[in-house]
PyMOL Python script that loads the backbone (N, CA, C, O; Angstrom):
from pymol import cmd

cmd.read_pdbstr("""\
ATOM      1  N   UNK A   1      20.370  15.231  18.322  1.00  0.00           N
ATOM      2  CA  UNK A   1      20.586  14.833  16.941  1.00  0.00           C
ATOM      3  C   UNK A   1      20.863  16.095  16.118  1.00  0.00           C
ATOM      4  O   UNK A   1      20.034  16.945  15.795  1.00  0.00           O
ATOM      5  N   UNK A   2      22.101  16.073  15.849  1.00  0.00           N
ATOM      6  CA  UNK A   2      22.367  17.106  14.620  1.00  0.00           C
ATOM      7  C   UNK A   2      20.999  17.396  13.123  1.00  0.00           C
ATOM      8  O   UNK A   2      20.265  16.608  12.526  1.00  0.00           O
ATOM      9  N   UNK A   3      21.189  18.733  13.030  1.00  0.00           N
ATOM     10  CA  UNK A   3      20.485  18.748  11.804  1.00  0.00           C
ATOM     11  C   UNK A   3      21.234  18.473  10.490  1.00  0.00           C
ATOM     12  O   UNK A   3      22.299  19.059  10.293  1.00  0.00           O
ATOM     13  N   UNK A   4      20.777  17.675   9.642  1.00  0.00           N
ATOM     14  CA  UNK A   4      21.035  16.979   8.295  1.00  0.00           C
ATOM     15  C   UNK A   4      20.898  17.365   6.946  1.00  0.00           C
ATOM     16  O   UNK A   4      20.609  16.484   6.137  1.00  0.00           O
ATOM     17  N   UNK A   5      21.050  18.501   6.566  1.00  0.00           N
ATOM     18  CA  UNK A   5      20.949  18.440   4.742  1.00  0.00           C
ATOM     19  C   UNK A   5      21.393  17.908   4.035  1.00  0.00           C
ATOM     20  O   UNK A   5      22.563  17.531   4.095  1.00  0.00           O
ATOM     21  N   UNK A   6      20.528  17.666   3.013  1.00  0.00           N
ATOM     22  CA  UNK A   6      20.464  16.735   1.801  1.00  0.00           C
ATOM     23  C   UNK A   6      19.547  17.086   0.604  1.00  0.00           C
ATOM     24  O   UNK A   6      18.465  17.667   0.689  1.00  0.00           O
ATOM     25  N   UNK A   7      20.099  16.680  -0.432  1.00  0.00           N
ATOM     26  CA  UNK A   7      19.001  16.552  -1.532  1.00  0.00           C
ATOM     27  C   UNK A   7      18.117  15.497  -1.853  1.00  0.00           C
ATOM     28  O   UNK A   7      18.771  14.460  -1.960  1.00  0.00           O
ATOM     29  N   UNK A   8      17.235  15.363  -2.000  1.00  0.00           N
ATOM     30  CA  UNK A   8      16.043  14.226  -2.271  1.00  0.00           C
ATOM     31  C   UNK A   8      15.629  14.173  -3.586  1.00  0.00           C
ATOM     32  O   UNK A   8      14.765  14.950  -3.991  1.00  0.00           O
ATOM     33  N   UNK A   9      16.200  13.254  -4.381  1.00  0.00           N
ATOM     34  CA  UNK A   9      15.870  13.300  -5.648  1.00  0.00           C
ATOM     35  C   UNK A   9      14.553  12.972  -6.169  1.00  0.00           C
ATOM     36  O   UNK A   9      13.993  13.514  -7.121  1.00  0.00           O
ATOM     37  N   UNK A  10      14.094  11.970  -5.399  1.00  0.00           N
ATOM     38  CA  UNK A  10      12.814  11.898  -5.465  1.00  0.00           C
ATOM     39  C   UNK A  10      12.176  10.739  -4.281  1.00  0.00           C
ATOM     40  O   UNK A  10      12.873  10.369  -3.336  1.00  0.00           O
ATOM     41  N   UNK A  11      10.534  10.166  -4.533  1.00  0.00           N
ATOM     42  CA  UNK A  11      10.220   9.781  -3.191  1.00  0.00           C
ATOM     43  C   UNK A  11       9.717   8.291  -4.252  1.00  0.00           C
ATOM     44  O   UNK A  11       8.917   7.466  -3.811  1.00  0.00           O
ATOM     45  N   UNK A  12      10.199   8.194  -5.336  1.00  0.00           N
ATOM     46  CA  UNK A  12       9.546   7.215  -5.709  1.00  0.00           C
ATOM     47  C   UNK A  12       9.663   5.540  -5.230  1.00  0.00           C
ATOM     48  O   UNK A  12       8.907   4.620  -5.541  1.00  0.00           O
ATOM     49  N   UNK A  13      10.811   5.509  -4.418  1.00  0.00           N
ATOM     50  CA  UNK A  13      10.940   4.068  -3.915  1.00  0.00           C
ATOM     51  C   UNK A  13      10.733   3.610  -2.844  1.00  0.00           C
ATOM     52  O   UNK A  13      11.512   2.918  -2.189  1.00  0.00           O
ATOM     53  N   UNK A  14       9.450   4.012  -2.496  1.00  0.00           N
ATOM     54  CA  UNK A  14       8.725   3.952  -1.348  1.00  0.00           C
ATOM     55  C   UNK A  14       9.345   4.071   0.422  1.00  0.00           C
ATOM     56  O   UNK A  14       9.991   5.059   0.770  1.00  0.00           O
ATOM     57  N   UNK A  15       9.136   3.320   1.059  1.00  0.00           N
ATOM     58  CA  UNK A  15       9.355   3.168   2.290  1.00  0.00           C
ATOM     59  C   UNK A  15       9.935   1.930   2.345  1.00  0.00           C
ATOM     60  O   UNK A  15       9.601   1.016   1.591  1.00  0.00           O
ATOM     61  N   UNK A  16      11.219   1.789   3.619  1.00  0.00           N
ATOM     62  CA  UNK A  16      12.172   0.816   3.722  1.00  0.00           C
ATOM     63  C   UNK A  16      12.358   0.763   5.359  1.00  0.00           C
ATOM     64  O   UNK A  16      12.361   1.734   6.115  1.00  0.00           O
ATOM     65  N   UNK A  17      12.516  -0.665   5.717  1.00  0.00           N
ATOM     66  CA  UNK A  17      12.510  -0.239   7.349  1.00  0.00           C
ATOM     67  C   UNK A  17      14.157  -1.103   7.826  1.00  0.00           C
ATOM     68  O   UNK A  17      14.556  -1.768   8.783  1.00  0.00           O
ATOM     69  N   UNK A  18      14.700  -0.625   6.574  1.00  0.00           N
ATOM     70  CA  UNK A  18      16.413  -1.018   6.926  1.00  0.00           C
ATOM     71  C   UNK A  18      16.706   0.482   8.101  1.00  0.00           C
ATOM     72  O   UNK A  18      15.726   1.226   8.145  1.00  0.00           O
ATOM     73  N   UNK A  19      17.595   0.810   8.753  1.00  0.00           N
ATOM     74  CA  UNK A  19      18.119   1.802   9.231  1.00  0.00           C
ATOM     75  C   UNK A  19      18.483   2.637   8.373  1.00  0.00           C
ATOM     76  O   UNK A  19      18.938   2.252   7.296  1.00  0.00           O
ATOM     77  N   UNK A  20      18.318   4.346   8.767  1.00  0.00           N
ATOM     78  CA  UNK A  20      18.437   5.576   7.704  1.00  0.00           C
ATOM     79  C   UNK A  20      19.775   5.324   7.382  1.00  0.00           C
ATOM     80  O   UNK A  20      19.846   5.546   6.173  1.00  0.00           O
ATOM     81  N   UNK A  21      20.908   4.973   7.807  1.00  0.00           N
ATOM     82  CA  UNK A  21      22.014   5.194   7.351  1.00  0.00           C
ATOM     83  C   UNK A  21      22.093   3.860   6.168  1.00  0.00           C
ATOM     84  O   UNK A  21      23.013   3.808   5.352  1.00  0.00           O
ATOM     85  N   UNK A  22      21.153   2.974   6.216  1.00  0.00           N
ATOM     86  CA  UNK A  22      21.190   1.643   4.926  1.00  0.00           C
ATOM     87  C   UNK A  22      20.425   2.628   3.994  1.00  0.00           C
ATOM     88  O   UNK A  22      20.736   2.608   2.803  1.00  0.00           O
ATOM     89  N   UNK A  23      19.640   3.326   4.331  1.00  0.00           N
ATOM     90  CA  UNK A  23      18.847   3.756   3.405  1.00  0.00           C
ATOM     91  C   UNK A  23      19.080   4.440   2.111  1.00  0.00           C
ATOM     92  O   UNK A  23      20.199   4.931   1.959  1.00  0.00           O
ATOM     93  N   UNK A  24      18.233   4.555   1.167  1.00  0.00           N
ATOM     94  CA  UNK A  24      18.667   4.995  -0.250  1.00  0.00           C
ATOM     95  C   UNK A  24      17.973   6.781  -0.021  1.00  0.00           C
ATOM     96  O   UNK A  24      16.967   6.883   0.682  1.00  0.00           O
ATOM     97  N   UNK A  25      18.499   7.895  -0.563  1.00  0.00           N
ATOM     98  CA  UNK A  25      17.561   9.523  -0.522  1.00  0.00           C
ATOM     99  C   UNK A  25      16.716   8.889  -0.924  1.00  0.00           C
ATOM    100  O   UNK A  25      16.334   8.329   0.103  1.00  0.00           O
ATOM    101  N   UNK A  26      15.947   8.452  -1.908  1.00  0.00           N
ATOM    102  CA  UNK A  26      14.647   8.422  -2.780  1.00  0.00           C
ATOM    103  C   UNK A  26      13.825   7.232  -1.632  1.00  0.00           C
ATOM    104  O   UNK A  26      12.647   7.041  -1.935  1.00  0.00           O
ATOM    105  N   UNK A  27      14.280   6.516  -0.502  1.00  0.00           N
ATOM    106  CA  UNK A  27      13.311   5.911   0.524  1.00  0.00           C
ATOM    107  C   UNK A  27      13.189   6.772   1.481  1.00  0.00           C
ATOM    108  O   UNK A  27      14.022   7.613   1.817  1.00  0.00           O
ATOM    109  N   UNK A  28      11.615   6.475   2.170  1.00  0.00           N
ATOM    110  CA  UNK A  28      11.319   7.418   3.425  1.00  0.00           C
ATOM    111  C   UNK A  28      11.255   5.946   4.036  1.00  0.00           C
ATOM    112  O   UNK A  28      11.226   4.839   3.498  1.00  0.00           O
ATOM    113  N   UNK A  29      11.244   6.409   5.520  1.00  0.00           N
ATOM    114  CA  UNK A  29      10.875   5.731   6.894  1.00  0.00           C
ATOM    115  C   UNK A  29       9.579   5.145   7.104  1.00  0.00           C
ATOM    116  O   UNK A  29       9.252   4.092   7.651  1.00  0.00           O
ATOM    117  N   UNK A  30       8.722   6.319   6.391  1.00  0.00           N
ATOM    118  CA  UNK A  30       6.860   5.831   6.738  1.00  0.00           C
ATOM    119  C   UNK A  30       6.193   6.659   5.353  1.00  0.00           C
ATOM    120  O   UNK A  30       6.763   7.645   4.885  1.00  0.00           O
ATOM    121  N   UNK A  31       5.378   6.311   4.986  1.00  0.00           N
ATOM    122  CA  UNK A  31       4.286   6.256   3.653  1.00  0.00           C
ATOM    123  C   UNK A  31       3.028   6.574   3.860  1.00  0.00           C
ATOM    124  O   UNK A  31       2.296   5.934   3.104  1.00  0.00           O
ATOM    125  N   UNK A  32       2.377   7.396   4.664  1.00  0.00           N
ATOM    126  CA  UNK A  32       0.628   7.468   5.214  1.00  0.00           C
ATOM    127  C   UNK A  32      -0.100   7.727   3.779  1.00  0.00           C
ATOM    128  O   UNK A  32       0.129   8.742   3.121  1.00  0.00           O
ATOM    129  N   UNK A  33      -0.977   6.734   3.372  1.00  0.00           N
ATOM    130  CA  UNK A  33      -1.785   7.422   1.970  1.00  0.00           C
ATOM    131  C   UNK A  33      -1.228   7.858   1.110  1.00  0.00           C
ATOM    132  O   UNK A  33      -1.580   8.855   0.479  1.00  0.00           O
ATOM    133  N   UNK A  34      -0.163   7.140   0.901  1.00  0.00           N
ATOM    134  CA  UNK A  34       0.449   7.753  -0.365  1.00  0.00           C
ATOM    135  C   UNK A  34       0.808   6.738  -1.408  1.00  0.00           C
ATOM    136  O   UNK A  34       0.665   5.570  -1.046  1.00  0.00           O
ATOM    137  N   UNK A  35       1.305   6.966  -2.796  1.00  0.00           N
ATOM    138  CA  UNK A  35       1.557   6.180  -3.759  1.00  0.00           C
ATOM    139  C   UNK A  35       2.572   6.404  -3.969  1.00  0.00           C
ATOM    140  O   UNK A  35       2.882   7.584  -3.811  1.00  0.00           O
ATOM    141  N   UNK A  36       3.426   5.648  -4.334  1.00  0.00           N
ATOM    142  CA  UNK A  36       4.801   6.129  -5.301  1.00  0.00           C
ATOM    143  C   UNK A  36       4.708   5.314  -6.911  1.00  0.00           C
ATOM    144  O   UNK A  36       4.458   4.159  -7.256  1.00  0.00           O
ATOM    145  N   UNK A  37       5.137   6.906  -7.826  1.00  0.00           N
ATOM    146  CA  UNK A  37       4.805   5.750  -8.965  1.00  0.00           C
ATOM    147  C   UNK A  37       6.348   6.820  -9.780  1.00  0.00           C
ATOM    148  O   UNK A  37       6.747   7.978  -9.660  1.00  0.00           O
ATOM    149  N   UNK A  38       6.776   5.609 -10.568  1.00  0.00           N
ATOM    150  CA  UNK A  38       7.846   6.561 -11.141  1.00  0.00           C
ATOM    151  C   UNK A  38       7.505   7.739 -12.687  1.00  0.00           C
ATOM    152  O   UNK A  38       8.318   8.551 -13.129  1.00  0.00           O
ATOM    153  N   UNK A  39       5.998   7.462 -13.269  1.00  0.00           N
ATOM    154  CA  UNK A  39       5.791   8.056 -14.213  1.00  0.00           C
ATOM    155  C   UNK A  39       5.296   9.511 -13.366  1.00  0.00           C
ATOM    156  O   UNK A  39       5.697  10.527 -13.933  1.00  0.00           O
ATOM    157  N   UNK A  40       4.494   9.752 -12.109  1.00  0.00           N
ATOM    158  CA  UNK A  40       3.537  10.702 -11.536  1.00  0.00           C
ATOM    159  C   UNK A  40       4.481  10.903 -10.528  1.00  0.00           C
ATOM    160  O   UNK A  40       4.085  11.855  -9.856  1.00  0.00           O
ATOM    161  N   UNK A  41       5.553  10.465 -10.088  1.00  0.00           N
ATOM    162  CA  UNK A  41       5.787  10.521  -8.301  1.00  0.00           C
ATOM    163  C   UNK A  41       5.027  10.539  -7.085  1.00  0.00           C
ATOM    164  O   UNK A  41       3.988   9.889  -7.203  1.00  0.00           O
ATOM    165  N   UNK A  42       5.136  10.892  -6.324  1.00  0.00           N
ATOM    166  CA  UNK A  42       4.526  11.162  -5.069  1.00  0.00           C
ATOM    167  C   UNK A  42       3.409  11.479  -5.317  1.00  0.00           C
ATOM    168  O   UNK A  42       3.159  12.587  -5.792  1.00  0.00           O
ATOM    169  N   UNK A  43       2.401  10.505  -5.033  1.00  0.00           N
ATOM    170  CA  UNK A  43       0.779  11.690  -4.791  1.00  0.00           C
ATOM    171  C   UNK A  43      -0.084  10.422  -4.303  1.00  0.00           C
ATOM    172  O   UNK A  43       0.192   9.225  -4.391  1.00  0.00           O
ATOM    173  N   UNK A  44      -1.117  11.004  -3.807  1.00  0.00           N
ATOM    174  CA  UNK A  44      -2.225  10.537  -2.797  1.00  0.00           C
ATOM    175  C   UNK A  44      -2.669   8.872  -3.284  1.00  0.00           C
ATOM    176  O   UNK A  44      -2.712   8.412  -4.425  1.00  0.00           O
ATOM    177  N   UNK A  45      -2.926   8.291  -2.152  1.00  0.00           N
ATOM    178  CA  UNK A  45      -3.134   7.060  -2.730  1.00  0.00           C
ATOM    179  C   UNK A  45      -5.243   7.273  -3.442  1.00  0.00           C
ATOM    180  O   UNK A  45      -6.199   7.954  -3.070  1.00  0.00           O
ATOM    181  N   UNK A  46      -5.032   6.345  -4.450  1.00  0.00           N
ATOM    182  CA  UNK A  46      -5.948   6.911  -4.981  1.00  0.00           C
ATOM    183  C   UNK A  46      -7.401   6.173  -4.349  1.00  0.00           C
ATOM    184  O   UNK A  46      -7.320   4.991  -4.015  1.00  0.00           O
ATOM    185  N   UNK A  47      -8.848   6.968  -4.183  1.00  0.00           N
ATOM    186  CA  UNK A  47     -10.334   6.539  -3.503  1.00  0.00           C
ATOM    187  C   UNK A  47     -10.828   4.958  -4.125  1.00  0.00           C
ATOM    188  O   UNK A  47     -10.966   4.572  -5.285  1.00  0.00           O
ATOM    189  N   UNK A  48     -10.982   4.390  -3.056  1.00  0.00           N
ATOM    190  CA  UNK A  48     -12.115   3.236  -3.545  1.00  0.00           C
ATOM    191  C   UNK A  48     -13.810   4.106  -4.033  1.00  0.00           C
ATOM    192  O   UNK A  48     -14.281   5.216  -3.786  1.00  0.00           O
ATOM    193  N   UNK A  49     -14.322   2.838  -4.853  1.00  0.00           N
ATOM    194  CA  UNK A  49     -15.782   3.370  -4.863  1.00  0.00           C
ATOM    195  C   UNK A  49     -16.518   1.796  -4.398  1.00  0.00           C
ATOM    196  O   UNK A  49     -16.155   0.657  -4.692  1.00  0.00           O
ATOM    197  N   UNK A  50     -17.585   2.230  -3.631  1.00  0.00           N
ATOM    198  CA  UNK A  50     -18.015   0.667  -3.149  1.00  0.00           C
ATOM    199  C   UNK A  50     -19.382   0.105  -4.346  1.00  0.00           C
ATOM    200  O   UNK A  50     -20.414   0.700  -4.654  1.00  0.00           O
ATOM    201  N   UNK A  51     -18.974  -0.954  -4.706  1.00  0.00           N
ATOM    202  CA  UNK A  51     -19.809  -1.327  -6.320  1.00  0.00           C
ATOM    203  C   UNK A  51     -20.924  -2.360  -5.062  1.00  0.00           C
ATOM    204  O   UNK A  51     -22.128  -2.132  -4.941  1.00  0.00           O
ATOM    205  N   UNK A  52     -20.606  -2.826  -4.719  1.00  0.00           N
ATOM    206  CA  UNK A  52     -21.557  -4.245  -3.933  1.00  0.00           C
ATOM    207  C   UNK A  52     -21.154  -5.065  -2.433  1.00  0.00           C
ATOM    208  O   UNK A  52     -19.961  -5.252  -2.192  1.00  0.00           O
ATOM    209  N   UNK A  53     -21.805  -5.356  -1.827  1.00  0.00           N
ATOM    210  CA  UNK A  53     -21.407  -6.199  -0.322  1.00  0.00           C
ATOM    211  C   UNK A  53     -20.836  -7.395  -1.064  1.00  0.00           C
ATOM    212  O   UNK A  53     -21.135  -7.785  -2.192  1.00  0.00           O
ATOM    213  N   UNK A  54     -19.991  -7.881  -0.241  1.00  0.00           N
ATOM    214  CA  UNK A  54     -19.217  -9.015  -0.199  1.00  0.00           C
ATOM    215  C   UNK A  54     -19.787  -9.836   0.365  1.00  0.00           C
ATOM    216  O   UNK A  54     -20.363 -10.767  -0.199  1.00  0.00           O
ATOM    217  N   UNK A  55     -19.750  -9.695   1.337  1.00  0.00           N
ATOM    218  CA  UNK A  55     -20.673 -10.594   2.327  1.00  0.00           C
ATOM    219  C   UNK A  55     -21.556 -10.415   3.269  1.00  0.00           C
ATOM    220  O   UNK A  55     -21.230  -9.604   4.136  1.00  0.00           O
ATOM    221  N   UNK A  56     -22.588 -10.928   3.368  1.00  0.00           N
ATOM    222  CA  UNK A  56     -24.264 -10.827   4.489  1.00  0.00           C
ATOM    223  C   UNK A  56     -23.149 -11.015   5.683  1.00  0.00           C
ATOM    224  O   UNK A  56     -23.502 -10.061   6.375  1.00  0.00           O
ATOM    225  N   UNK A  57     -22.207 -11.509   6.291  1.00  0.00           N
ATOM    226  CA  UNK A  57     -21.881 -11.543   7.765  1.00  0.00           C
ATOM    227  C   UNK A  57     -20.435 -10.401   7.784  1.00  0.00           C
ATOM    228  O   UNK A  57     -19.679 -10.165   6.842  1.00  0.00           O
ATOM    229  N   UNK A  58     -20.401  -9.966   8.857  1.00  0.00           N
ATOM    230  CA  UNK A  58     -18.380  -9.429   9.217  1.00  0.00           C
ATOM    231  C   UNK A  58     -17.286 -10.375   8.588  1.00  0.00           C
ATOM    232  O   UNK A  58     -17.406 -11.600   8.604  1.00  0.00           O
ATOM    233  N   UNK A  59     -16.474  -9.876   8.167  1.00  0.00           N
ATOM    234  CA  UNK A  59     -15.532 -10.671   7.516  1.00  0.00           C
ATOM    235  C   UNK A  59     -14.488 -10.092   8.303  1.00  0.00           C
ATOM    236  O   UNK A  59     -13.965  -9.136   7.729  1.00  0.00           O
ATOM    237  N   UNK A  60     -13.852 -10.443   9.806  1.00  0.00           N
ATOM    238  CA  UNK A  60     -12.636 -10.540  10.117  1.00  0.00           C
ATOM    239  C   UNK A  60     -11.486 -11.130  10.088  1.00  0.00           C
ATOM    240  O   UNK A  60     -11.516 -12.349   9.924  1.00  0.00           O
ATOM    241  N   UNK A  61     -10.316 -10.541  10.217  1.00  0.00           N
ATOM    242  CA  UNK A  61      -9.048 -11.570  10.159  1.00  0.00           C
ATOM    243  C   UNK A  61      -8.558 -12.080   8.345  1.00  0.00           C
ATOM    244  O   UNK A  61      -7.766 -12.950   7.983  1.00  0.00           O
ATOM    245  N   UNK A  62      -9.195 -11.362   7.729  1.00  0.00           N
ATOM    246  CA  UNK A  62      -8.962 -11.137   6.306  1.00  0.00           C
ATOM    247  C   UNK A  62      -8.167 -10.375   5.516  1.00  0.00           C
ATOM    248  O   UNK A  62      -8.302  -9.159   5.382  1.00  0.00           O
ATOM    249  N   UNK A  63      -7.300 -11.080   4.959  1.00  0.00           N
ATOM    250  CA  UNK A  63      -6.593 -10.122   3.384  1.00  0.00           C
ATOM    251  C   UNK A  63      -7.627  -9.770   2.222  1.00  0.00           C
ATOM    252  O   UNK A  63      -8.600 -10.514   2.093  1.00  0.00           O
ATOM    253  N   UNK A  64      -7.476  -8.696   1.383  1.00  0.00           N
ATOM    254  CA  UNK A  64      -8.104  -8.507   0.638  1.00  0.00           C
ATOM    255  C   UNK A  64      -7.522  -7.878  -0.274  1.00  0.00           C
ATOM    256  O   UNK A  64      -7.123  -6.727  -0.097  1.00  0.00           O
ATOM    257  N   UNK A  65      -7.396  -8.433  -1.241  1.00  0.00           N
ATOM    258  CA  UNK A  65      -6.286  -7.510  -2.786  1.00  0.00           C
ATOM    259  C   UNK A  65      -7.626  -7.531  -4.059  1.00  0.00           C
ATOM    260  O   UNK A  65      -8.403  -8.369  -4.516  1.00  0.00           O
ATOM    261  N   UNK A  66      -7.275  -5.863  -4.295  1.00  0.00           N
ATOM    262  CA  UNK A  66      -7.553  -5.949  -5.585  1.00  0.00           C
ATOM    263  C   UNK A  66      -6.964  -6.038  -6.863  1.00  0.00           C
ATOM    264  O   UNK A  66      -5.895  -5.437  -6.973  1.00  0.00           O
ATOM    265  N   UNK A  67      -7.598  -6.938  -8.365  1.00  0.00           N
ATOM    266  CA  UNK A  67      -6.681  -6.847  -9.367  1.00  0.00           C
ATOM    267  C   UNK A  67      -7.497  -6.688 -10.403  1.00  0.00           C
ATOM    268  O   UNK A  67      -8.452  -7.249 -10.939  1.00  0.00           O
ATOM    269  N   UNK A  68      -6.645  -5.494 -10.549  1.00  0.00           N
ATOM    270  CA  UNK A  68      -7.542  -4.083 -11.257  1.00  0.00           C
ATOM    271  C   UNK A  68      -6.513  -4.823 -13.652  1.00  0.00           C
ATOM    272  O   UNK A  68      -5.563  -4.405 -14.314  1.00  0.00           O
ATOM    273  N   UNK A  69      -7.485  -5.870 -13.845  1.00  0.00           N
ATOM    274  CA  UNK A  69      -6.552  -6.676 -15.412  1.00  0.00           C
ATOM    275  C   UNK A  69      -6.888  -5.305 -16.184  1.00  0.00           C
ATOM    276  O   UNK A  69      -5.915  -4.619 -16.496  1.00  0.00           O
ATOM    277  N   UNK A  70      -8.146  -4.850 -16.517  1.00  0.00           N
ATOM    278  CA  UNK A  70      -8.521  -3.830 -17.305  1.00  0.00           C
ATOM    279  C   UNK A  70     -10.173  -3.178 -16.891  1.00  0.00           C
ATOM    280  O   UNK A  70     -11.002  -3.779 -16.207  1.00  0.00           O
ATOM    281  N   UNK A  71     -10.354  -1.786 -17.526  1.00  0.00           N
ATOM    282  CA  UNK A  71     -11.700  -1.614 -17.739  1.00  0.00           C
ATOM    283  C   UNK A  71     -12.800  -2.431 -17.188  1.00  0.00           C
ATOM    284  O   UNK A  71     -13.612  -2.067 -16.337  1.00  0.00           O
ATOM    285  N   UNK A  72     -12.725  -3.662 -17.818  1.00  0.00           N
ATOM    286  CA  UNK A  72     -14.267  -4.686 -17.680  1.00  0.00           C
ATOM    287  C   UNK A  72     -13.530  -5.757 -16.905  1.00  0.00           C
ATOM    288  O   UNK A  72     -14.369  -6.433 -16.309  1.00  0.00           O
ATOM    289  N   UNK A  73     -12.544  -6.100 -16.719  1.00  0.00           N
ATOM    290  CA  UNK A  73     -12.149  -7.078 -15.774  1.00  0.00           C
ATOM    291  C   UNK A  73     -11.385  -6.696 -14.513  1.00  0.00           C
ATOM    292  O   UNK A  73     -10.415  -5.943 -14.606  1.00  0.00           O
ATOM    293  N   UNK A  74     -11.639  -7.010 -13.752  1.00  0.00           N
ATOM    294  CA  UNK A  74     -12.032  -6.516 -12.072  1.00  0.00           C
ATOM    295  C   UNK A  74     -12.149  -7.178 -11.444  1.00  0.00           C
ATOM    296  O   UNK A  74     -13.279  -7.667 -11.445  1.00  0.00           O
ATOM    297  N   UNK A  75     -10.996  -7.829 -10.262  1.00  0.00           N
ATOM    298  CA  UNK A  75     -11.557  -8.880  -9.016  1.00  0.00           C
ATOM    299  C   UNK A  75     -11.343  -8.565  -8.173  1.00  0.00           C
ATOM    300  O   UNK A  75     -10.519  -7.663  -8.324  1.00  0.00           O
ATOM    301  N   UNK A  76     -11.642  -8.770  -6.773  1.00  0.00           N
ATOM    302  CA  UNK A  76     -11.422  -8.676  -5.694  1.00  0.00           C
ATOM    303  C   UNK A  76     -11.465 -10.021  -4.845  1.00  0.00           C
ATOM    304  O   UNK A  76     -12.491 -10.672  -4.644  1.00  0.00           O
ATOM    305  N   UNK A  77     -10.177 -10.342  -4.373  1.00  0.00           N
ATOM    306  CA  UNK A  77     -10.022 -11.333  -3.630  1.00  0.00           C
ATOM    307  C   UNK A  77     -10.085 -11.457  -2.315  1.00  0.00           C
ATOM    308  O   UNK A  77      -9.777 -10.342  -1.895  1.00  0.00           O
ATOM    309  N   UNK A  78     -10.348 -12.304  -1.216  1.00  0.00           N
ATOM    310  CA  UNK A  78     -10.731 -12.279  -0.156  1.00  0.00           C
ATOM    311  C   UNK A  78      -9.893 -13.649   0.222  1.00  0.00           C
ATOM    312  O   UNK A  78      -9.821 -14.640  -0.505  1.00  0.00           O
ATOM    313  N   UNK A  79      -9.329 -13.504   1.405  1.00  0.00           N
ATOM    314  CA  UNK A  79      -8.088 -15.157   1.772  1.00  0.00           C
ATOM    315  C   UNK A  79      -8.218 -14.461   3.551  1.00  0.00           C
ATOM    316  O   UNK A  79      -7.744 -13.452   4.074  1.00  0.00           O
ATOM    317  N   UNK A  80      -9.073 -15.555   4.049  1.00  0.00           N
ATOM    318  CA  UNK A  80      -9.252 -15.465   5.456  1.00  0.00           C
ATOM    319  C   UNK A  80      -9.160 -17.189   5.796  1.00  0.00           C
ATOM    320  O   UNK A  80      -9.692 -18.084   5.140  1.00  0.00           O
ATOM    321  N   UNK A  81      -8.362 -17.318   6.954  1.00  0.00           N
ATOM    322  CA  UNK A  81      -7.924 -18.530   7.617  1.00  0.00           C
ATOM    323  C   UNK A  81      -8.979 -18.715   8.176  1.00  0.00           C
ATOM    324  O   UNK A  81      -9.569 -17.687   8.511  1.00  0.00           O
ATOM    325  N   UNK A  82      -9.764 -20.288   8.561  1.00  0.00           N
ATOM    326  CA  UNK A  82     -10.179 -20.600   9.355  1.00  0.00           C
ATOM    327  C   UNK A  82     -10.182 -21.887  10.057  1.00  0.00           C
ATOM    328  O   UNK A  82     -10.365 -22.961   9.484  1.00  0.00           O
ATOM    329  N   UNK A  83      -9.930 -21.720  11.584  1.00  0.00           N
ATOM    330  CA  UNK A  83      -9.556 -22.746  12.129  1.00  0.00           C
ATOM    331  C   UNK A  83     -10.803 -23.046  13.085  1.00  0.00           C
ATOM    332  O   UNK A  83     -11.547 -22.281  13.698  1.00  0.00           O
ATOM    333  N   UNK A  84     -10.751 -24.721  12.967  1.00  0.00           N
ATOM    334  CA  UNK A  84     -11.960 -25.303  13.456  1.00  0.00           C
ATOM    335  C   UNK A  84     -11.327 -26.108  14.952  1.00  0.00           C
ATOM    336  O   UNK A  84     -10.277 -26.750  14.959  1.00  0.00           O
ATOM    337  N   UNK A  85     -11.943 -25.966  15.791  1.00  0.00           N
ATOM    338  CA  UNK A  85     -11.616 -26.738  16.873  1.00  0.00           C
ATOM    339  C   UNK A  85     -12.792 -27.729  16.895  1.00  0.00           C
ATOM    340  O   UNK A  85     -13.962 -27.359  16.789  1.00  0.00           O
ATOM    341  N   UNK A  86     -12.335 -29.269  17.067  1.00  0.00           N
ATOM    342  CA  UNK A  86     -13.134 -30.111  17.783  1.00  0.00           C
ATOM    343  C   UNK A  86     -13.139 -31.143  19.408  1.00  0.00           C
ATOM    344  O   UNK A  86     -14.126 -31.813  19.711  1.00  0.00           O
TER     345      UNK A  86
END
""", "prot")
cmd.dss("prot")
cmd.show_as("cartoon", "prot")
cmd.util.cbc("prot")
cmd.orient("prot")
């Protein structure tokens, strides 16, 4: 593979898993811990702090989003399938 220069205007439009040649400069391939924001650009995805247990048992096989409305309002959602055999 030939070597490639280019300019990178910036990294703000995250990661795209079209092929590099579909790709836009400002998409990468892969994203580890990172944020893209267009006011800050590129920088670390930012720390949880743990406020309380969710639940007394393991919670596998679960989505979990947070939605951060303001200050004092704060949820965290939890959407896990469960299938019952009889």
């Amino acid at each position: 593979m030939p070597l490639i220069s280019r300019t990178i205007p910036n990294l703000v439009q995250g990661i795209s898993q079209q092929p590099e040649i579909l790709r836009l400069n400002s998409q990468a391939s892969e994203q580890i811990n990172g944020f893209s924001s267009v006011v800050e650009g590129l920088k670390k995805r930012p720390n949880t702090t743990h406020i309380a247990k969710i639940s007394a048992t393991t919670i596998g096989n679960a989505y979990i989003h947070t939605i951060n409305r303001d200050t004092a309002e704060r949820y965290i959602v939890v959407v896990k399938s469960s299938l019952f055999f009889f």
